[in-house]
N, C-alpha and C positions, 0 to 999 in steps of 0.2 A: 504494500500500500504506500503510494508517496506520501512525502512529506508536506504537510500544508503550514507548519511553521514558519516566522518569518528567520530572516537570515540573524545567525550570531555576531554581536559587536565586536566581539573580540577578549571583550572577559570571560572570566572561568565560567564553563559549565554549570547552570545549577540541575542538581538532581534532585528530585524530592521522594525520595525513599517511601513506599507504601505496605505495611505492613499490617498482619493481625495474628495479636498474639504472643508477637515476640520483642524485637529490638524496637526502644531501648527500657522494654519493662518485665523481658523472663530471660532466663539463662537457655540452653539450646543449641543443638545444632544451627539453626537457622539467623539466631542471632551472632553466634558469632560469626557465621557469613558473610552479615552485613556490615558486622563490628570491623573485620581483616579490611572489606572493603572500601570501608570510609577511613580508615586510619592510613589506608596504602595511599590515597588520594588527597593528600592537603592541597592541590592547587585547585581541586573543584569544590562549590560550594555546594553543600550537601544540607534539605531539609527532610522534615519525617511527620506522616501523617499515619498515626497509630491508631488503627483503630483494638481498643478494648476492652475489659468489661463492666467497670463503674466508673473508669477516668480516674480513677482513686490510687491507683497504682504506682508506687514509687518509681523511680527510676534507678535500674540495677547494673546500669552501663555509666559509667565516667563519658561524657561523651567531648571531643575533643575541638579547638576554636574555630573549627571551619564549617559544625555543624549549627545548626539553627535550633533553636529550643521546640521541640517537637510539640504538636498539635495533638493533643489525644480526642480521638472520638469513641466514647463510652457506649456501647450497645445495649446496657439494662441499667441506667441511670432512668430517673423518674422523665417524664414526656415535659419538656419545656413548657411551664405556666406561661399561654396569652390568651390573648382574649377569645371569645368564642366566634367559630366562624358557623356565618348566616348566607339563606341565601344565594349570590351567583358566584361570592369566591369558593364557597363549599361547595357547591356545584359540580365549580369546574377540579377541585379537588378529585371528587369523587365520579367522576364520568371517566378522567383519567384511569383512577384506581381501576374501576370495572372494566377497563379495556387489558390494564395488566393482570389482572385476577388471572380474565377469559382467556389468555395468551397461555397463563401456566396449565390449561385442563382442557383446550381445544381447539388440536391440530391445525386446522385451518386458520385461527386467529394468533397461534405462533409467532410468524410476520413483525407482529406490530409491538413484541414486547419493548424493542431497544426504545422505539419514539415513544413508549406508553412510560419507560424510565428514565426518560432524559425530559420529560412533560413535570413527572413526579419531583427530579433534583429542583428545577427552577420554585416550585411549590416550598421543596423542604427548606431549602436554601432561604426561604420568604418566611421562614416557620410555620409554615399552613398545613404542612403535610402529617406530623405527628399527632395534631390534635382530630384532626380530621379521620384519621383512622382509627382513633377510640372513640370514633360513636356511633351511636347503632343504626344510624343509615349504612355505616361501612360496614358494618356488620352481616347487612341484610343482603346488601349487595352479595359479600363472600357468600352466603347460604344460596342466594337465588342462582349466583352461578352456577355452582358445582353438584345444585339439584337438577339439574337440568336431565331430561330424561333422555339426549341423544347423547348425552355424553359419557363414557366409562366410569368415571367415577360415581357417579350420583347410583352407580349399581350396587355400593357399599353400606348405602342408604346412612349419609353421613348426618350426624346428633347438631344439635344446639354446640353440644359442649365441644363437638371437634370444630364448629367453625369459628369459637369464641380461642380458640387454644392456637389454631392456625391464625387466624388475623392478629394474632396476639405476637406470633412468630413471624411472620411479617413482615408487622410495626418495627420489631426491633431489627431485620438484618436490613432494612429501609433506612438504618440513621444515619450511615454513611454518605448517604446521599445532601445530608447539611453540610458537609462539611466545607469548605471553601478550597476549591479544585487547586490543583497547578496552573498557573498564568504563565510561565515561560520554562525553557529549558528542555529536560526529560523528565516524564514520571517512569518511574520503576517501581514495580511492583512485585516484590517477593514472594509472593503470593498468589492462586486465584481467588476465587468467591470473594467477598465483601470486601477485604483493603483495596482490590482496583475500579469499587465504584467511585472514588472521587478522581482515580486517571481516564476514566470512561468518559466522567463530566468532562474533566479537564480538555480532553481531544477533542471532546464534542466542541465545545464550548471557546475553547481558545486555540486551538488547531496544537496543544503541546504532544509530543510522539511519546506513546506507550510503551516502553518495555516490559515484559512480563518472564519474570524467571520460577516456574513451578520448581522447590526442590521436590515435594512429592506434588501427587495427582490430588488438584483438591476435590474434584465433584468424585472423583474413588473413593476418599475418606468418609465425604458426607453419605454416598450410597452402605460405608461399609458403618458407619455410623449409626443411622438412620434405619438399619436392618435390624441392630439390634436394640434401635429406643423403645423407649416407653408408649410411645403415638400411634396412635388408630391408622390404618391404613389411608381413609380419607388426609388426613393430615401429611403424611409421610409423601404422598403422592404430589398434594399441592407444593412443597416445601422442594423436594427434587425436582420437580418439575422447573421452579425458581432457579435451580444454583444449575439445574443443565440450561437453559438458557440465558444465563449469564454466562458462563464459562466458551457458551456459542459466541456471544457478542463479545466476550474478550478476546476471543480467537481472532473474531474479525477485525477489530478494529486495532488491535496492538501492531506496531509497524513490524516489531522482530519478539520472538518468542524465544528464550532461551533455557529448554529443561536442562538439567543437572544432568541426564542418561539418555539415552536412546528408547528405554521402554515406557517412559514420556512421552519421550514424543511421539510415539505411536497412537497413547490415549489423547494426546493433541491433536492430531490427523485423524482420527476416529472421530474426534469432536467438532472437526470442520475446520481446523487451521489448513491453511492454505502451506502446503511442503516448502515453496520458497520461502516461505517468511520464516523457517525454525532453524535455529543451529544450535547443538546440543554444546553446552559448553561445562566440563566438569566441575565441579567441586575440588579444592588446594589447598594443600597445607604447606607450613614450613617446617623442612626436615629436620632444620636446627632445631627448632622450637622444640619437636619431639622427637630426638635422640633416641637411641636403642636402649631398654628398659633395662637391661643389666641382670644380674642372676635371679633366677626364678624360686618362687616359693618352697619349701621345702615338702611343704605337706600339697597334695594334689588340689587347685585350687581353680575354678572355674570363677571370673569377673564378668560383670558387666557393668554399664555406664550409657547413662541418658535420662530421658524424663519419665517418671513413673507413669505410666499412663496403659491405657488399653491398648491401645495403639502397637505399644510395645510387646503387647501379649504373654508378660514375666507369668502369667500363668502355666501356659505351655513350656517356659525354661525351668520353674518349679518344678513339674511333671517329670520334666523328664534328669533333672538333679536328683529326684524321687529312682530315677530305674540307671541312675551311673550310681549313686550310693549305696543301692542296691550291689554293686560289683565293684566298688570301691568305699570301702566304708569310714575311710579317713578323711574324704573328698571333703570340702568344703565350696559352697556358692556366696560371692560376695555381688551386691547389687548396690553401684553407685550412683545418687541420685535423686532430686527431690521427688515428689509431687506437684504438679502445678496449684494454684488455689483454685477447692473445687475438687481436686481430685482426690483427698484427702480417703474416701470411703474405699478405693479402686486399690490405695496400699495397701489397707485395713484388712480387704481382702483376700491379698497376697499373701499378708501375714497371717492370716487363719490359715489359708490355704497348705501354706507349709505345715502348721501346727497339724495340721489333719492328719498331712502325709508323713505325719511322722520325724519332719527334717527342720524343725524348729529351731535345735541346737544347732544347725550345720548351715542354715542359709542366716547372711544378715544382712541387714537395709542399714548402708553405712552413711546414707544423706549425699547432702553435697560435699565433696572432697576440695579441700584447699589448693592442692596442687593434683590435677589430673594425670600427671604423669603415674602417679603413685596410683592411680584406680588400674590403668594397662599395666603396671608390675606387680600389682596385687595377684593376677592369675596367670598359671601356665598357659592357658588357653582365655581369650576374651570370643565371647558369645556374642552374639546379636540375634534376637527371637521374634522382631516385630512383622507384623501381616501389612505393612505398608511402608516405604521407604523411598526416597528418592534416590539421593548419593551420600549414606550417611560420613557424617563428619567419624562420627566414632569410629566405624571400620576404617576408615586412611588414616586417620592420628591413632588406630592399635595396630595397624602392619608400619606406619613411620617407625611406630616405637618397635618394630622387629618380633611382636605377637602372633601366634598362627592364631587361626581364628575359627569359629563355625557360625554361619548365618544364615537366615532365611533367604530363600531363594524370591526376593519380592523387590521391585524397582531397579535400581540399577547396580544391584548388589555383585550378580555375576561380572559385569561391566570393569567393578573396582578390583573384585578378587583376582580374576582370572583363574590361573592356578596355583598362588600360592594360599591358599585357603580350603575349607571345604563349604560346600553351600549346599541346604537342606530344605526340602519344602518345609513350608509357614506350617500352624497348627498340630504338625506331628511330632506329641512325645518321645517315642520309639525311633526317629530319625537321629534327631537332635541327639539324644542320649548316647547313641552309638556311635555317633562323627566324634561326640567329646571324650568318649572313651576308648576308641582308637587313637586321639594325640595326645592325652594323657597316660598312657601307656608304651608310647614310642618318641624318646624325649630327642633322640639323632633327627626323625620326623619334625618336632616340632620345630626346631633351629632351623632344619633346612628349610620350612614353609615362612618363618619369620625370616630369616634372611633374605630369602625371594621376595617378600610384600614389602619390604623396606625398599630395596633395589626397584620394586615395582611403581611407589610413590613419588622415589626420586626424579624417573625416567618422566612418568608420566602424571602424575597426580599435585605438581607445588601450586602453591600460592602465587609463585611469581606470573606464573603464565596467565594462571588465572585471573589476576588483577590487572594484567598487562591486555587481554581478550575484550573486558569491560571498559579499559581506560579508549579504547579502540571503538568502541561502542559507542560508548556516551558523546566522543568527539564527535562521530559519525552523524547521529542522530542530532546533534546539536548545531548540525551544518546546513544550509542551505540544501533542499533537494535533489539541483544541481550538478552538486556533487557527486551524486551519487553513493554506494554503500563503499565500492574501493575493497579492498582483499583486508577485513577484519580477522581472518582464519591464521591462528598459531596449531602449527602442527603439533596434533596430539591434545589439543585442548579443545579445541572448536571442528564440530566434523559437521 
């Protein structure tokens, strides 16, 4: 897609960083993605429009002078108090609404979702649009659509209560749409679903060019999400229906798409991105930074490290620490890593879980670690268990550190391993168990798969390239159309 931006003066680049969730208010892979990347960059100016979840959230990144004091947009803070809208601006409020509703539950009115969300930002941007969705005209609305008797859904024969829960869900991933778009530069967007609706605005609105870097697949997440919530089918249906087309009109409208792997970009190109517009550009670390871990535990020790979440599916690494302990009964499992807030119930679980199985005394939740190098020399082996992934941070910074490794075979994991690792399908106890206790039993094995994955990172996995790919990027994108895009492409980094 050209460039409709006007031409750059000649100052630095600004970027304005789009995220949810993470930088600069959680720890994460993802943020420190973005962390490496604005630090590597002091000649561009860099802002950050965060959306997250009461605006209340500290800030757990130092963030350094070239960045701009970040915008939080809150997604379940209370509905901004004004005044009550009557009449023809509520109206056109809600005529809007009722064309997006109809977009997300049939087919034919599809089409019209982008102009029915870019009608809604100039509303919410006015503050008309949060209030106007709590109240029971919009409410009716949502009912009368999705009753509708030609359409699928209305076969589920959806309640009061599911349309009162859905407009409810809604309202809130709709607040992003207040927020005060990109006016020049690039927006970059870390993210899909909801941090790229104010670069959505943005491009609409001020012709600024969209970057969009998925490290995992977000409308995957939300479906893998969403399968196992708590919501009625009616609901679930309306809600996907939203974040797939969205993730449609981000395909479209973003100039350059940049996953983390190739099995990305595939669900991108599944999703309607257009093949030229994607270059898979990897995830880097710096080798120095993580140095070879030095000698290994004495006693047989399985680590892991990341955010406590379902995501990560420590369930199935309990499981199957449950059937290596079984056939190693000195083994220990170390789990580094917080909780997000919110997730507090999902450890709780972990931790019964183990108690169950019997491995209480042998697994422990060590938190967040001061120096992360020390969570990759904690075990002979670093695990990775999650059912979604993009290009995780933690697998390259535990083969930097010279760790073999065993991981689910999801996202771009094969991509980073190659062969100095082993890779197991998601959700299988029984796999897992047996990859970890074949390298835990063959310690010449282990060395030589850590030795490999160091050598592997070096070759192809740093930081430098990676920051050198983006710095290439942003120039690009920040130039007259004219120009053209020019060979952005570092071998081995960008395919």
């Amino acid at each position: 897609m050209p460039s409709s931006h006007p031409p750059h003066s000649g100052a630095a680049v600004r970027v304005t960083l789009l995220t949810e969730g993470t930088y600069p208010h959680s720890h994460g892979g993802v943020s420190v993605w973005c962390d490496q990347l604005v630090r590597a960059m002091p000649d561009f100016e860099f802002g950050i429009t965060a959306v997250t979840g009461t605006g209340r959230e500290p800030l757990v990144w130092e963030l350094p002078a070239h960045v701009a004091e970040p915008v939080s947009v809150p997604l379940w803070g209370p509905v901004p108090v004004t005044r009550p809208l009557r009449g023809r601006r509520l109206g056109e409020v809600l005529s809007t609404y009722e064309l997006l509703v109809t977009s997300l539950v049939d087919p034919v009115v599809e089409p019209y979702f982008g102009p029915a969300l870019y009608g809604l930002a100039g509303m919410a941007r006015e503050g008309r649009l949060g209030p106007a969705l709590r109240t029971e005209k919009a409410l009716r609305i949502l009912a009368g659509v999705w009753n509708r008797a030609d359409l699928e859904v209305s076969a589920a024969r959806p309640t009061l209560h599911d349309a009162i829960t859905a407009a409810d869900l809604l309202e809130h991933a709709l607040r992003p749409l207040a927020a005060e778009p990109p006016a020049d530069g690039v927006a970059h967007a870390v993210s899909g679903g909801l941090a790229v609706l104010p670069g959505l605005v943005g491009s609409q609105l001020n012709g600024v060019p969209l970057l969009l870097t998925e490290h995992g697949v977000y409308l995957r997440e939300r479906y893998l999400g969403y399968r196992t919530g708590g919501y009625s089918w009616p609901v679930k249906y309306l809600m996907l229906g939203f974040f797939r087309l969205l993730a449609q009109e981000t395909y479209r409208v973003a100039e350059l798409i940049t996953p983390g792997n190739r099995y990305n970009r595939l669900w991108e190109e599944h999703g309607g991105a257009e093949p030229e517009s994607i270059r898979t550009v990897y995830n880097g670390v710096d080798p120095s930074a993580f140095p070879p871990a030095g000698p290994e535990p004495e006693v047989p020790t399985l680590s892991w490290v990341g955010r406590v979440d379902p995501i990560k599916d420590l369930e199935t690494l309990i499981r199957a620490f449950a059937l290596v302990r079984a056939e190693l009964p000195e083994a220990r499992l170390r789990l580094f890593g917080g909780a997000p807030r919110g997730g507090e119930a999902y450890r709780e679980r972990c931790v019964a879980l183990a108690a169950e199985l019997g491995q209480g005394d042998a697994v422990t939740f060590e938190g967040r670690v001061e120096n992360i190098l020390d969570a990759y020399a904690a075990g002979n082996v670093v695990m990775l268990s999650s059912i979604s992934e993009g290009f995780p941070f933690t697998l390259i910074e535990a083969m930097s550190c010279g760790r073999a490794t065993v991981s689910t075979d999801v996202g771009g994991v094969r991509e980073a391993v190659g062969d100095s690792g082993l890779v197991v399908p998601p959700r299988e106890p029984g796999a897992m168990a047996s990859a970890a206790l074949d390298l835990l039993r063959d310690r010449e094995r282990r060395a030589s798969m850590g030795e490999s994955a160091r050598l592997r990172v070096i070759e192809q996995f740093t930081l430098r390239r990676t920051v050198e790919t983006f710095r290439d990027i942003y120039q690009e994108l920040g130039r007259p159309a004219a120009d053209g895009w020019g060979d952005v492409a570092a071998e081995g980094v960008i395919a």
